[in-house]
mmCIF file of the N, C-alpha and C atoms, coordinates in Angstrom:
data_MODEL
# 
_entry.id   MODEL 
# 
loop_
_atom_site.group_PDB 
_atom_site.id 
_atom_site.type_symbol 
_atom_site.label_atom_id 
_atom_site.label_alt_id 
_atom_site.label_comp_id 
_atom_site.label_asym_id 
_atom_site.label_entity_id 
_atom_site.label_seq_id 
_atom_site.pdbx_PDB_ins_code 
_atom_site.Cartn_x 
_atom_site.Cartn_y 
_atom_site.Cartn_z 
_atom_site.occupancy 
_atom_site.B_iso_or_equiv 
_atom_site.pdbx_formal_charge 
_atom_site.auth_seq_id 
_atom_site.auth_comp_id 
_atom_site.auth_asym_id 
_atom_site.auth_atom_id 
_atom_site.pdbx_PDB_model_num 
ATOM 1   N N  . UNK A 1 1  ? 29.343  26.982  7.765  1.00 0.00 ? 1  UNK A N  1 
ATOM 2   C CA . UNK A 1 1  ? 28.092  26.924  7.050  1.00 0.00 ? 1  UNK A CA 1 
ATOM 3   C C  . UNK A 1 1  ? 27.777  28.282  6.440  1.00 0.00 ? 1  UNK A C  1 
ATOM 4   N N  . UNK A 1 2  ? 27.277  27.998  5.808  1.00 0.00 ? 2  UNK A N  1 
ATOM 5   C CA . UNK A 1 2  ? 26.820  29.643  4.878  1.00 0.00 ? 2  UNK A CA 1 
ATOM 6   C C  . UNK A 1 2  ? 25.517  29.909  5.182  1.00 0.00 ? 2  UNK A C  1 
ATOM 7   N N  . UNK A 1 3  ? 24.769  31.271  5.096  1.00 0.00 ? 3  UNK A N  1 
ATOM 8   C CA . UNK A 1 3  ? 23.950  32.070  5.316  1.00 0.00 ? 3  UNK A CA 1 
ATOM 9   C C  . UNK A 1 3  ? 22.629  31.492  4.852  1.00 0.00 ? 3  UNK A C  1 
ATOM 10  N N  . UNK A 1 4  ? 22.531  30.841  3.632  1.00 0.00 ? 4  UNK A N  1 
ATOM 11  C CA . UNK A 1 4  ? 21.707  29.864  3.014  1.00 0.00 ? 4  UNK A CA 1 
ATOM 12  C C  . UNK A 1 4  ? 21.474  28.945  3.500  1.00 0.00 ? 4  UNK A C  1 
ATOM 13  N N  . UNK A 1 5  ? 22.275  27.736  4.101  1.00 0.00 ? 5  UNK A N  1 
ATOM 14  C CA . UNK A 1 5  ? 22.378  26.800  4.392  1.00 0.00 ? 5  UNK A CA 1 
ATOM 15  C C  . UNK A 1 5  ? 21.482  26.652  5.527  1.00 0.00 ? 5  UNK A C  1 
ATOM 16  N N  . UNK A 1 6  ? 22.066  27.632  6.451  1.00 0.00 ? 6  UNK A N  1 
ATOM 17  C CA . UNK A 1 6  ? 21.349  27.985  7.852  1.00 0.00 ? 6  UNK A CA 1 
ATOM 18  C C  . UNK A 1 6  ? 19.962  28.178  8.341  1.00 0.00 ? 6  UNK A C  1 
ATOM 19  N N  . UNK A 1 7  ? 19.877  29.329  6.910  1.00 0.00 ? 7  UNK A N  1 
ATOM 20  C CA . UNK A 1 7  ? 18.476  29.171  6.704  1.00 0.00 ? 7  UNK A CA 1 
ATOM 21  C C  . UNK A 1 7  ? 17.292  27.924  5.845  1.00 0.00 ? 7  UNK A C  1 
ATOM 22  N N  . UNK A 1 8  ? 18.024  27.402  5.324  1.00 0.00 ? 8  UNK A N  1 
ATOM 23  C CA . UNK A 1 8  ? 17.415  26.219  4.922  1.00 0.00 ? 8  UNK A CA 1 
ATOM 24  C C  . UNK A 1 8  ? 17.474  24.714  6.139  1.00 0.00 ? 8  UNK A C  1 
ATOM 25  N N  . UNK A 1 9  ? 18.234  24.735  6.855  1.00 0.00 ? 9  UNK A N  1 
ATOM 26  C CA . UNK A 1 9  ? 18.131  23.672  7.839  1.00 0.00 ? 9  UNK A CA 1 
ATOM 27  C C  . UNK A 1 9  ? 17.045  24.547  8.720  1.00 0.00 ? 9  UNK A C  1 
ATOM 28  N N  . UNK A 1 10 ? 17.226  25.866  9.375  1.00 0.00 ? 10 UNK A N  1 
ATOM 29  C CA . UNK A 1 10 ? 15.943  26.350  10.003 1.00 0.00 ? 10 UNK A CA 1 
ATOM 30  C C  . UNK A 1 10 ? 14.500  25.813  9.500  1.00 0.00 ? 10 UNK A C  1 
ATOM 31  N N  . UNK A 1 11 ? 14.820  26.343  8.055  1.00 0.00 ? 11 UNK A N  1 
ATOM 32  C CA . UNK A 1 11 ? 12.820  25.662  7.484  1.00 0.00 ? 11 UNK A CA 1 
ATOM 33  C C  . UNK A 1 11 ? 12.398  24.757  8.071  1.00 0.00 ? 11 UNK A C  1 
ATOM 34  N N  . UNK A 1 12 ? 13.639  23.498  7.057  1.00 0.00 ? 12 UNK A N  1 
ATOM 35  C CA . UNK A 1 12 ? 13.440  22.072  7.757  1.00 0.00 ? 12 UNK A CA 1 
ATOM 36  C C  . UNK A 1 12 ? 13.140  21.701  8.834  1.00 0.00 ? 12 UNK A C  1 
ATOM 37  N N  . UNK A 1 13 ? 13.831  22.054  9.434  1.00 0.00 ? 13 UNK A N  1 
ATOM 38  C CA . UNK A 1 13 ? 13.941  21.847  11.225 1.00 0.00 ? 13 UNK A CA 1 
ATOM 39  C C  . UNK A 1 13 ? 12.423  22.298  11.496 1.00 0.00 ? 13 UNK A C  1 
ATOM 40  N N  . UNK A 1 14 ? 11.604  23.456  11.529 1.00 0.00 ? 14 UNK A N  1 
ATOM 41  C CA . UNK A 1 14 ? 10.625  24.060  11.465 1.00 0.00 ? 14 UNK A CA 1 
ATOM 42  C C  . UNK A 1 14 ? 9.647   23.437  11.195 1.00 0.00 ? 14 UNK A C  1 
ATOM 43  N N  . UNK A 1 15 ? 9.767   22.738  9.744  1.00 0.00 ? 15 UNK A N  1 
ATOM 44  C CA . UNK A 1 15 ? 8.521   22.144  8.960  1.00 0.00 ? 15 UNK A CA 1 
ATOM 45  C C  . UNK A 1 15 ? 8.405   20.618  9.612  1.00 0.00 ? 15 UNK A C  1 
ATOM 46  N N  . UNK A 1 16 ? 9.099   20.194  10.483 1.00 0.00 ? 16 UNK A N  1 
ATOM 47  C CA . UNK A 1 16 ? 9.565   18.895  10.897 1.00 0.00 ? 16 UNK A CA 1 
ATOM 48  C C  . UNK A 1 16 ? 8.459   19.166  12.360 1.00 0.00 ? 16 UNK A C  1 
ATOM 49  N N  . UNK A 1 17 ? 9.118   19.695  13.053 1.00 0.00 ? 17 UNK A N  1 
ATOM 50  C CA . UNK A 1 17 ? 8.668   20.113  14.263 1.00 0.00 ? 17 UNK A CA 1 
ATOM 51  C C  . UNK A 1 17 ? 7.120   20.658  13.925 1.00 0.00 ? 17 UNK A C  1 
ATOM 52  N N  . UNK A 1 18 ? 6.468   20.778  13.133 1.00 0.00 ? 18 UNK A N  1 
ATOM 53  C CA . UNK A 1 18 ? 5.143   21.343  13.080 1.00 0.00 ? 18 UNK A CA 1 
ATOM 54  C C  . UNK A 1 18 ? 4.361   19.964  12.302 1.00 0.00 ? 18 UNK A C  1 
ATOM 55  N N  . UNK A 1 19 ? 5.070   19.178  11.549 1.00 0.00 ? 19 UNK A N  1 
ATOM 56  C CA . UNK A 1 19 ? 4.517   17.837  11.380 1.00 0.00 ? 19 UNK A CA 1 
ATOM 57  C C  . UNK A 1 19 ? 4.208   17.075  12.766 1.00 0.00 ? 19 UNK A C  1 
ATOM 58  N N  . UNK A 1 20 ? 5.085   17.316  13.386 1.00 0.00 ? 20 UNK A N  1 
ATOM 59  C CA . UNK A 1 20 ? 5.234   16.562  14.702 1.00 0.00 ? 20 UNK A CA 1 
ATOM 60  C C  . UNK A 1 20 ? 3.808   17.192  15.418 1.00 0.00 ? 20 UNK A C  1 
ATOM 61  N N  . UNK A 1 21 ? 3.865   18.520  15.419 1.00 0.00 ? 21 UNK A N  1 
ATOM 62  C CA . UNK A 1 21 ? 3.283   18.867  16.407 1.00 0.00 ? 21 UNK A CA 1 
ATOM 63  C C  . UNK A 1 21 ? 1.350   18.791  15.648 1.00 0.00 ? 21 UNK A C  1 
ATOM 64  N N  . UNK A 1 22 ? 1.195   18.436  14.133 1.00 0.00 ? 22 UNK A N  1 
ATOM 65  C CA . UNK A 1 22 ? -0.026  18.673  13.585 1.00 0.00 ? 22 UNK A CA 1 
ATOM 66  C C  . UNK A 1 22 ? -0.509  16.782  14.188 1.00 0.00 ? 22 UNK A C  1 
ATOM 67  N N  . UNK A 1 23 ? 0.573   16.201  14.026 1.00 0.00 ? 23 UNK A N  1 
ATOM 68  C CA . UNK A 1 23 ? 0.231   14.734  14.409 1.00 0.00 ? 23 UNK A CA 1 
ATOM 69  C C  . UNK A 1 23 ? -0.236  14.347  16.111 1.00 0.00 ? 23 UNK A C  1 
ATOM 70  N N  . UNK A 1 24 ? 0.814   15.351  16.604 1.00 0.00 ? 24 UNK A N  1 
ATOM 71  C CA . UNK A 1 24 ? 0.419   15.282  18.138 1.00 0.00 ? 24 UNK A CA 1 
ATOM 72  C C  . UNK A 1 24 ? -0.738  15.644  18.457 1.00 0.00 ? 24 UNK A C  1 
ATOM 73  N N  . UNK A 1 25 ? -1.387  16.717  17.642 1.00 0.00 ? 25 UNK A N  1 
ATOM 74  C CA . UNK A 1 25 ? -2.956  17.256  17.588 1.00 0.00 ? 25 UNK A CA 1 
ATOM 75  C C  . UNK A 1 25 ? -3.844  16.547  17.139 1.00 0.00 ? 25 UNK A C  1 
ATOM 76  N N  . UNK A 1 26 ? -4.083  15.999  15.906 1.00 0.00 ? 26 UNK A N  1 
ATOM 77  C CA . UNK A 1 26 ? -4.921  15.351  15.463 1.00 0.00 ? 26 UNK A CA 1 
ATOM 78  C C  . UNK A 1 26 ? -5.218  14.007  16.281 1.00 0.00 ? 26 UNK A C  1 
ATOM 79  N N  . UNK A 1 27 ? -3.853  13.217  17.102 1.00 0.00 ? 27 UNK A N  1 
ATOM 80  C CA . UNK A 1 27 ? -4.036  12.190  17.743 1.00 0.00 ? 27 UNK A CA 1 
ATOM 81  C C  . UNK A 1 27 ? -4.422  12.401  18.963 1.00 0.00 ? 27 UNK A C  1 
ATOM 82  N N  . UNK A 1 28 ? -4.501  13.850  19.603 1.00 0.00 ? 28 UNK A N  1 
ATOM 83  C CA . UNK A 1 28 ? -5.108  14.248  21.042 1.00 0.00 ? 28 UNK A CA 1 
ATOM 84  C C  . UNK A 1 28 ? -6.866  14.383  20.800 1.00 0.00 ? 28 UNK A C  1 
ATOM 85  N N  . UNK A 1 29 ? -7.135  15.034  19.373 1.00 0.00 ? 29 UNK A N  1 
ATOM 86  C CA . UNK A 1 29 ? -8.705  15.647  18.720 1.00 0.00 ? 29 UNK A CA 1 
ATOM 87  C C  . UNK A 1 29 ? -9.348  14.013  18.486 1.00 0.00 ? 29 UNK A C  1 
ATOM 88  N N  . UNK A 1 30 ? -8.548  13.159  18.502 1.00 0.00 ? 30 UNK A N  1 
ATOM 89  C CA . UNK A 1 30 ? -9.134  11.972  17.771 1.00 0.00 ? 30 UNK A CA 1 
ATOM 90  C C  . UNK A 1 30 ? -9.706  11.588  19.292 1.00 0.00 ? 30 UNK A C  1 
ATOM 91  N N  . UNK A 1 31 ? -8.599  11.253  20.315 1.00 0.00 ? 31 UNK A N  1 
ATOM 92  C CA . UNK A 1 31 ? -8.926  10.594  21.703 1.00 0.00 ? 31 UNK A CA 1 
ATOM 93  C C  . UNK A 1 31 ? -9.859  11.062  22.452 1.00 0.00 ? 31 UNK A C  1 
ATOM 94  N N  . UNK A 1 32 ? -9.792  12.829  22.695 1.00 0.00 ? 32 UNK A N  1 
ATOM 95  C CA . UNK A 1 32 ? -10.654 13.045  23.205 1.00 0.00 ? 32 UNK A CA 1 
ATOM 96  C C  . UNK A 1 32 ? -12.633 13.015  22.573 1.00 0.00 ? 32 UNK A C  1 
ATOM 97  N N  . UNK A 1 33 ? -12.333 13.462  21.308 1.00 0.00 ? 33 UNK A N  1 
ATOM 98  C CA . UNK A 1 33 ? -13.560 14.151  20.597 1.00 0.00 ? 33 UNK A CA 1 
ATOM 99  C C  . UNK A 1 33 ? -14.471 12.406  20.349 1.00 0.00 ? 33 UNK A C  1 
ATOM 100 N N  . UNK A 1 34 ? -13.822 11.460  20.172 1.00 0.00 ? 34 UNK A N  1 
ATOM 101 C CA . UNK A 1 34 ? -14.216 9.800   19.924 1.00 0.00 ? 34 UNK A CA 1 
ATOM 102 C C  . UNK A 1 34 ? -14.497 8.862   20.915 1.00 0.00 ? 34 UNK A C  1 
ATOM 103 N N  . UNK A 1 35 ? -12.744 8.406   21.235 1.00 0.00 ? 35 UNK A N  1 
ATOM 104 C CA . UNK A 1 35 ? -12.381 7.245   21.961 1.00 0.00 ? 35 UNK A CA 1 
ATOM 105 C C  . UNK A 1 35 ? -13.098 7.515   23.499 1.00 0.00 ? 35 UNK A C  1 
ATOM 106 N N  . UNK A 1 36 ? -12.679 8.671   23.880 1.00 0.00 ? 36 UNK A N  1 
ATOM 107 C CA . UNK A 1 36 ? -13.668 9.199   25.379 1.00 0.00 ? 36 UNK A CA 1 
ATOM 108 C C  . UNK A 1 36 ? -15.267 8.716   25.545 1.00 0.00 ? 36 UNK A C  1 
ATOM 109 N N  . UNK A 1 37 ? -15.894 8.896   24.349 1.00 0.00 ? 37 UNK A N  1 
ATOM 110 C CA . UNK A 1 37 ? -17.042 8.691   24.308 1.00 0.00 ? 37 UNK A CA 1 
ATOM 111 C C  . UNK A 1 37 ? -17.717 6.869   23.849 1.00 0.00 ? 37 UNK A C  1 
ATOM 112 N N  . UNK A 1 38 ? -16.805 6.619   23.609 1.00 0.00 ? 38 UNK A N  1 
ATOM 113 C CA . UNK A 1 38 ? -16.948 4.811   22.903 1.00 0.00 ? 38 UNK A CA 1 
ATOM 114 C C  . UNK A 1 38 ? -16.442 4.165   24.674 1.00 0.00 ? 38 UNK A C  1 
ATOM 115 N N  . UNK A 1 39 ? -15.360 4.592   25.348 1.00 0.00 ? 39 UNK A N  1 
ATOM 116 C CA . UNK A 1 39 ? -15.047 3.932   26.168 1.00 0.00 ? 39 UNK A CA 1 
ATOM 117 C C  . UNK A 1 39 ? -15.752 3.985   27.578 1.00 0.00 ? 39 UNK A C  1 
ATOM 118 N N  . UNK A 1 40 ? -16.487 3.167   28.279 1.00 0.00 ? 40 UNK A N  1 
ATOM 119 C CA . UNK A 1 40 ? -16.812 3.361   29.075 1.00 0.00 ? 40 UNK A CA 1 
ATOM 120 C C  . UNK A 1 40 ? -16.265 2.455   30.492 1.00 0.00 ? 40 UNK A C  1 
ATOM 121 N N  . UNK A 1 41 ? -17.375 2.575   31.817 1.00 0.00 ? 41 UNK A N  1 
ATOM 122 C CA . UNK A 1 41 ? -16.484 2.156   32.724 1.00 0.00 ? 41 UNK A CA 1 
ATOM 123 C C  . UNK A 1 41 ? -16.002 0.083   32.876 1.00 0.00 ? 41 UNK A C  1 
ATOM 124 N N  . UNK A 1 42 ? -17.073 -0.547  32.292 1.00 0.00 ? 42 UNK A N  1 
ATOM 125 C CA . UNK A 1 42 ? -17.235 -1.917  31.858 1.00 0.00 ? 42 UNK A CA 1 
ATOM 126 C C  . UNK A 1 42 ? -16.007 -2.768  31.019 1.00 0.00 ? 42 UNK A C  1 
ATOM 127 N N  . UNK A 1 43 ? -14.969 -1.919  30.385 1.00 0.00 ? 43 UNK A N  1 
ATOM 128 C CA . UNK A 1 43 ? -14.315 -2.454  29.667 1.00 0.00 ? 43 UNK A CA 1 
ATOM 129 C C  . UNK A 1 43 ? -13.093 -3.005  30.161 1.00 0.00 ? 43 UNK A C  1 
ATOM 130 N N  . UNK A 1 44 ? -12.135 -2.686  31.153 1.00 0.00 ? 44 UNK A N  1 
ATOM 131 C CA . UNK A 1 44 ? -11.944 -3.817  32.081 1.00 0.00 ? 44 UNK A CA 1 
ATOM 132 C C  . UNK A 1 44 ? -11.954 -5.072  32.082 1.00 0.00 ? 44 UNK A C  1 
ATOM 133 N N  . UNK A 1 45 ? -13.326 -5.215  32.389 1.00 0.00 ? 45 UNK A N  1 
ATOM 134 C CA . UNK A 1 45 ? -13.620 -6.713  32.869 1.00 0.00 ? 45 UNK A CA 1 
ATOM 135 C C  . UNK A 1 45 ? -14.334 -7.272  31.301 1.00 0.00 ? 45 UNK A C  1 
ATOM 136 N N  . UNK A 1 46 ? -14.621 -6.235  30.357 1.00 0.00 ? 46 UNK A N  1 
ATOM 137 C CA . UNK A 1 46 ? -14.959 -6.709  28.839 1.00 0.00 ? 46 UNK A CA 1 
ATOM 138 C C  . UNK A 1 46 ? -13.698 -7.350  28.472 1.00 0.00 ? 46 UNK A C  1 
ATOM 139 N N  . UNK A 1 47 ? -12.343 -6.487  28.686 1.00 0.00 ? 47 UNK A N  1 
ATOM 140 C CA . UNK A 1 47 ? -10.740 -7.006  28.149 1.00 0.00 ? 47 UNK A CA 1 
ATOM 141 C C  . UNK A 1 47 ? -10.419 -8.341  28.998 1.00 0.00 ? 47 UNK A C  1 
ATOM 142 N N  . UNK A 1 48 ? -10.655 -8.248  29.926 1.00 0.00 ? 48 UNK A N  1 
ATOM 143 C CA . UNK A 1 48 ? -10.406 -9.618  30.519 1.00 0.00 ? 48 UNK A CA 1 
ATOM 144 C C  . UNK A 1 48 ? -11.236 -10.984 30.712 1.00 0.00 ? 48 UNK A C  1 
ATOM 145 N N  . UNK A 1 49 ? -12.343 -10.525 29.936 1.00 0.00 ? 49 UNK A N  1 
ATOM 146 C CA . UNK A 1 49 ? -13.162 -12.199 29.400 1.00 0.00 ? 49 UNK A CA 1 
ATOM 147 C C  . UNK A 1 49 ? -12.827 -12.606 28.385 1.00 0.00 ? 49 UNK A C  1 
ATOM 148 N N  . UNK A 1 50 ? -12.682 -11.190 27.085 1.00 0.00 ? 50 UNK A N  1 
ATOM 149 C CA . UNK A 1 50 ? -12.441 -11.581 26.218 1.00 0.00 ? 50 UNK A CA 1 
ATOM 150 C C  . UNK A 1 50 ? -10.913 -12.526 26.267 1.00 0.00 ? 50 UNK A C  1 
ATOM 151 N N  . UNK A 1 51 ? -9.547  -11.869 27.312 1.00 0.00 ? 51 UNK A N  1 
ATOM 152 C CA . UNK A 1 51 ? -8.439  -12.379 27.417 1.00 0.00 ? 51 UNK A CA 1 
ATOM 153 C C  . UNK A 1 51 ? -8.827  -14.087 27.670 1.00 0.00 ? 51 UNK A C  1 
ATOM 154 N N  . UNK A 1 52 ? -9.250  -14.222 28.843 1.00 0.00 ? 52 UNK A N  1 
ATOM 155 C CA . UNK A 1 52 ? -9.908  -15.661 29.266 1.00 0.00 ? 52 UNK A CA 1 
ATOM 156 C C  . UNK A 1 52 ? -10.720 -16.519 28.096 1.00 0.00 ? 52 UNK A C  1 
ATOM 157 N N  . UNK A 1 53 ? -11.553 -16.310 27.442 1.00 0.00 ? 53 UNK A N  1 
ATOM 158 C CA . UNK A 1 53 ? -12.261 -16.702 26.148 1.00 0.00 ? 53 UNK A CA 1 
ATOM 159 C C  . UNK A 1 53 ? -10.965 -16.974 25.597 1.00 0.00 ? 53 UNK A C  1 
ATOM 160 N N  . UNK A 1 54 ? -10.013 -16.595 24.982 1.00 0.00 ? 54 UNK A N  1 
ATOM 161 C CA . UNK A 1 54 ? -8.896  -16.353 24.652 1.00 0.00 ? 54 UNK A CA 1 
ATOM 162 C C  . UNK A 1 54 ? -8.259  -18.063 24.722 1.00 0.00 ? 54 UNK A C  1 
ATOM 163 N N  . UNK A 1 55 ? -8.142  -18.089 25.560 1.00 0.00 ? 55 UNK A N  1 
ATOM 164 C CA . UNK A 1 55 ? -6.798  -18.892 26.583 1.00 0.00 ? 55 UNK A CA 1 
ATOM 165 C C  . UNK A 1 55 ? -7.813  -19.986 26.664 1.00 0.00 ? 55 UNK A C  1 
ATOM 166 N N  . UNK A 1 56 ? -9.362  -20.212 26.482 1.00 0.00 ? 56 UNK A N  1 
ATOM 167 C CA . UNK A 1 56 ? -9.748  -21.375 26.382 1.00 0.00 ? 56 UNK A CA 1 
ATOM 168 C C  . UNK A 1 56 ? -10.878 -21.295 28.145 1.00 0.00 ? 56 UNK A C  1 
ATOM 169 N N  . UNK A 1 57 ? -10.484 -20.259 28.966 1.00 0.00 ? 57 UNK A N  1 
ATOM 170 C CA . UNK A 1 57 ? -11.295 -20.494 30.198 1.00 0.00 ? 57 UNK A CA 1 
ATOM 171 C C  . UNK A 1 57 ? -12.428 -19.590 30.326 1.00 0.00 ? 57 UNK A C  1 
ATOM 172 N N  . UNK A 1 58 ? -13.554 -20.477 30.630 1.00 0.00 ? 58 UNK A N  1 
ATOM 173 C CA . UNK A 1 58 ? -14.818 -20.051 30.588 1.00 0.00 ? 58 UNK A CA 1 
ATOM 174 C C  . UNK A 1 58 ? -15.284 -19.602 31.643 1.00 0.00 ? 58 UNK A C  1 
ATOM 175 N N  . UNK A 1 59 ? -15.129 -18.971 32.442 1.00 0.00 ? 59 UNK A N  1 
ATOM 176 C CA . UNK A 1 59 ? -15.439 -18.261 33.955 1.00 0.00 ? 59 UNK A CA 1 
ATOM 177 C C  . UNK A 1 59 ? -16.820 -17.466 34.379 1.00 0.00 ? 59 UNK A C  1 
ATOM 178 N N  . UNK A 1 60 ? -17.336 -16.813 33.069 1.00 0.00 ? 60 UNK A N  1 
ATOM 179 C CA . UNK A 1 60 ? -18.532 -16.294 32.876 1.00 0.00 ? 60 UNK A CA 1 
ATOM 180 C C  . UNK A 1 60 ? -19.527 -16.960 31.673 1.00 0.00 ? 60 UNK A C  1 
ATOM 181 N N  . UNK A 1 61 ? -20.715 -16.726 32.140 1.00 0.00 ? 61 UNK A N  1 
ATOM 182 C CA . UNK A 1 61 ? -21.658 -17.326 31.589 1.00 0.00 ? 61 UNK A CA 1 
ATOM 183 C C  . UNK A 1 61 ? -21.469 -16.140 30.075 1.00 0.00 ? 61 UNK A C  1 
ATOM 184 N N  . UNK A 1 62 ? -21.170 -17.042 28.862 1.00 0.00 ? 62 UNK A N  1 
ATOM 185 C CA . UNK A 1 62 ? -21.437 -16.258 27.650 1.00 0.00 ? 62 UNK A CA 1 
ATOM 186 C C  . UNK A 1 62 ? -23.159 -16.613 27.171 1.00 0.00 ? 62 UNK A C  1 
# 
């Protein structure tokens, strides 16, 4: 490989790995700074009526 080359797969390699790592951030800033605050302790048993509603069985009073 030549001197150029080397340094041009470095960039790449570089600019790759910092996409990675701007996506890994923004999707940690999203979970904590949002989803933390929307989710509370009720949802559980919210996912599993709605599952049941679902499937046709009525177990709780809607």
């Amino acid at each position: 490989m030549q001197a150029g080359q080397k340094i041009h797969n470095y960039v790449l390699n570089s600019a790759f790995l910092l996409f990675i790592g701007l996506i890994l951030y923004t999707r940690y800033c999203i979970y904590t700074g949002y989803n933390l605050k929307v989710i509370d302790s009720d949802q559980p048993f919210m996912w599993i009526g709605a599952s049941d509603f679902l499937k046709g069985n009525f177990y709780e009073p809607r």
